[in-house]
Structure formats: C-alpha cells, structure tokens
C-alpha positions in Angstrom: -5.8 -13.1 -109.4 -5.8 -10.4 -107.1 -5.6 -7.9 -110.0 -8.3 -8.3 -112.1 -10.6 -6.1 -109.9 -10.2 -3.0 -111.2 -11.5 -1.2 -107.9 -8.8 -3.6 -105.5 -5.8 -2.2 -108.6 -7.1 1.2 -108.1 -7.2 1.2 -103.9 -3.6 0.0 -104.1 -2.2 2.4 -107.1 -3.7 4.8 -105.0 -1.9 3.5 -101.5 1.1 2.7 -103.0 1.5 6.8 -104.8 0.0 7.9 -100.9 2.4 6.1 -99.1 4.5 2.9 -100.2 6.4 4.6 -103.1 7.9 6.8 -100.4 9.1 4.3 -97.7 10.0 1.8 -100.1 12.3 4.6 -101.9 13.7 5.9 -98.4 14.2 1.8 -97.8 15.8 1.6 -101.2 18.0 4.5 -100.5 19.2 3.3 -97.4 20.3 -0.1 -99.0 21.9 1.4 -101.3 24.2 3.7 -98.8 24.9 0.5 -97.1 26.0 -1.3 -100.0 28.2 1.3 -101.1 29.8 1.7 -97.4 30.2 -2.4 -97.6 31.8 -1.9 -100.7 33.9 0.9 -99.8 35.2 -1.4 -96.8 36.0 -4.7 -98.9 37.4 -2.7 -101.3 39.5 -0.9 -98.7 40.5 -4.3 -97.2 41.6 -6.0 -100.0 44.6 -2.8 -101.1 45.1 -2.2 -97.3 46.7 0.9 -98.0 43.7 2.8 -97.7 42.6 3.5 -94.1 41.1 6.8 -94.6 38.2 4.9 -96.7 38.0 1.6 -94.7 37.5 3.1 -91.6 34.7 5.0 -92.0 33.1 2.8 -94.4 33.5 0.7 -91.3 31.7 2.1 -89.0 29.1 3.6 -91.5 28.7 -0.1 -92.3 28.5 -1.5 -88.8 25.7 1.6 -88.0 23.9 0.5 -91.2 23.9 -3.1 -90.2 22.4 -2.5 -86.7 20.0 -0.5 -87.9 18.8 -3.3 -90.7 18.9 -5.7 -88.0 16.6 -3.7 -85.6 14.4 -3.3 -88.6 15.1 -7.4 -89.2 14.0 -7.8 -84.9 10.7 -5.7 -84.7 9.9 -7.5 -87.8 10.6 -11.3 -86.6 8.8 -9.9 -83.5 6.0 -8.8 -85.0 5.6 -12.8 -86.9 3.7 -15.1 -85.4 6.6 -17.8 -84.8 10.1 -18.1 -86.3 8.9 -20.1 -88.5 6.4 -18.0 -90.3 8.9 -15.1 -90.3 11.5 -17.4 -92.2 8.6 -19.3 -94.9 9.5 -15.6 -97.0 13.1 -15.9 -98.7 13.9 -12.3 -98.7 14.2 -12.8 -95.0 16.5 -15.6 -94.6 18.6 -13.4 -96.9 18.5 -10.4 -94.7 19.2 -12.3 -92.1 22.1 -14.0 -94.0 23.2 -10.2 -95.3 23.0 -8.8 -91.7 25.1 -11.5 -89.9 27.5 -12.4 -92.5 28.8 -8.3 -92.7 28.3 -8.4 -88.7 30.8 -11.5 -88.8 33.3 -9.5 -91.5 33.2 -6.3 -89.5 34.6 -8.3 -86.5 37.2 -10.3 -88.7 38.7 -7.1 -90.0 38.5 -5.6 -86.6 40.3 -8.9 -85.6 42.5 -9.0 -88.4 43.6 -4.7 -87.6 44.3 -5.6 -84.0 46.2 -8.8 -84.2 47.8 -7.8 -87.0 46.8 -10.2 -89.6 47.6 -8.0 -92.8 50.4 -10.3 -94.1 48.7 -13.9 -92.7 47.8 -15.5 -95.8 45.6 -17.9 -94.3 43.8 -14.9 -92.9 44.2 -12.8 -95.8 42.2 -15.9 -98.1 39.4 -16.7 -95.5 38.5 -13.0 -95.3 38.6 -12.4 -99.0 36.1 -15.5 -99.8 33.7 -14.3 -96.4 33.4 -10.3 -98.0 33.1 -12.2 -101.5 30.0 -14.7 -100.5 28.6 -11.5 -98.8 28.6 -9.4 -101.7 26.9 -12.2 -103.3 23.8 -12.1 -100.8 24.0 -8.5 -100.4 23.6 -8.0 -104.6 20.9 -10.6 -104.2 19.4 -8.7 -101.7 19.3 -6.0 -103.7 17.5 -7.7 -106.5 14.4 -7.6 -104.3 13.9 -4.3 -104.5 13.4 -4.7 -107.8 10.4 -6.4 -107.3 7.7 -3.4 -107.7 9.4 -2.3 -110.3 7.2 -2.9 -113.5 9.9 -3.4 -116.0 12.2 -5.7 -114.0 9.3 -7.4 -111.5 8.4 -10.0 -113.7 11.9 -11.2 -114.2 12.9 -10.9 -110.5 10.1 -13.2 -109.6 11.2 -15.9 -112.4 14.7 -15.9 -110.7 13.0 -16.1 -107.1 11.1 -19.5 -108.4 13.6 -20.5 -110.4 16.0 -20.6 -107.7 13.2 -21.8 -105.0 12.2 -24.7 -107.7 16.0 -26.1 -107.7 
C-alpha cells in the first residue's frame, strides 16, 4: 500500500498540514452552512407559518446550490469523459444532492405561487422529495468524514458495503 513508505506518508502529512487541511475545512464549512440553510427551508416548509426563516434559507440555499454545482461543472469538465467523472460515488451523490434541492427549491417556489399550502397531494409529494434529499445530503456529508482518522475507517466500510450490495 501506498502507506508503507515512510518518505510518500511524510510528503503528504506534510501537504495535507500545507495546504489540504485548509480547503478541505473551508469545503467542510461551506457544506455545513448549506445543510443548515436546507434544513432551515424544509423545516420552514413543513410548519408554513414561518416565512421569515424559509425565505432566506431559500435563497441562501439556492446560492449554495449554484455554487456546488459550478464547483460539480469545472470538475466534470476537468474528467476525461462523463464516464470517468461518474466511476467515483461521491459524485453521483453530489450530483443527486445538487439537482434534487435544485428540483425542491422550484417546487416550493411552485407551491408559494400557485398556492399549494393546503393541496394534500402537493403537500405529500414535497414532504417525501425534501425527506429523500435530506437522506443524500446526510450521506453526503459522511464523506467528509473520510480523512478523518477516527471515523475514516468506518466511512469506507459503509462506502463498500453499500457499493458491494
């Protein structure tokens, strides 16, 4: 393994302290802030009575999201083909993240201006959408666990265990 060489362990405990420790912390951050403005929205959509939260959550979340996805777009542009950009998991799921909250920002924008509040239909398909969203984004989030030394090991026996099913 890659590892074993103590001179390769010591170039990159020395590359991630010089530099990946802080963009992957300033990435981390950023997640975080968009998860909690995602949250803030569902939560916010679900009582309805609360439009000085949901609306800026709202947009907060809709800036978040573009900004993931230009991150998500110089990144698939950068791959060789589409196809090597989607062999690595953790970008089907930002990709599944980044359109499924695109898709919920527009259904509550729907919902606001065609007056949906009291549809139940409406009410039940937006509910499950956030829901299975919050599910990808929480999975999402357990990838940036992965450098972490404590939790690492056990975030890449879910990824296999999930990938072996």
């Amino acid at each position: 393994f890659l590892f074993r060489s103590e001179a390769l362990r010591r170039i990159f405990e020395f590359k991630w302290k010089k530099y990946a420790r802080k963009h992957y912390f300033k990435d981390f951050t950023l997640f975080i802030v968009f998860l909690a403005c995602y949250v803030g929205m569902t939560l916010s959509t679900a009582d309805g009575d609360l439009p000085f939260i949901k609306y800026p959550c709202l947009i907060l979340t809709t800036l978040f999201a573009l900004y993931h996805a230009s991150y998500e777009l110089r990144q698939c542009c950068a791959s060789k083909s589409l196809s090597d950009y989607f062999s690595d998991i953790w970008n089907f799921l930002d990709i599944s993240v980044l359109s499924m909250t695109l898709v919920a920002i527009f259904l509550i924008l729907t919902q606001d201006a065609l007056g949906y509040h009291n549809s139940r239909t409406y009410d039940y398909a937006l509910s499950r959408w956030l829901a299975l969203n919050s599910v990808c984004f929480w999975f999402r989030l357990i990838a940036y666990l992965r450098p972490s030394r404590q939790i690492g090991a056990m975030v890449r026996i879910i990824v296999q265990m999930v990938v072996d099913c």
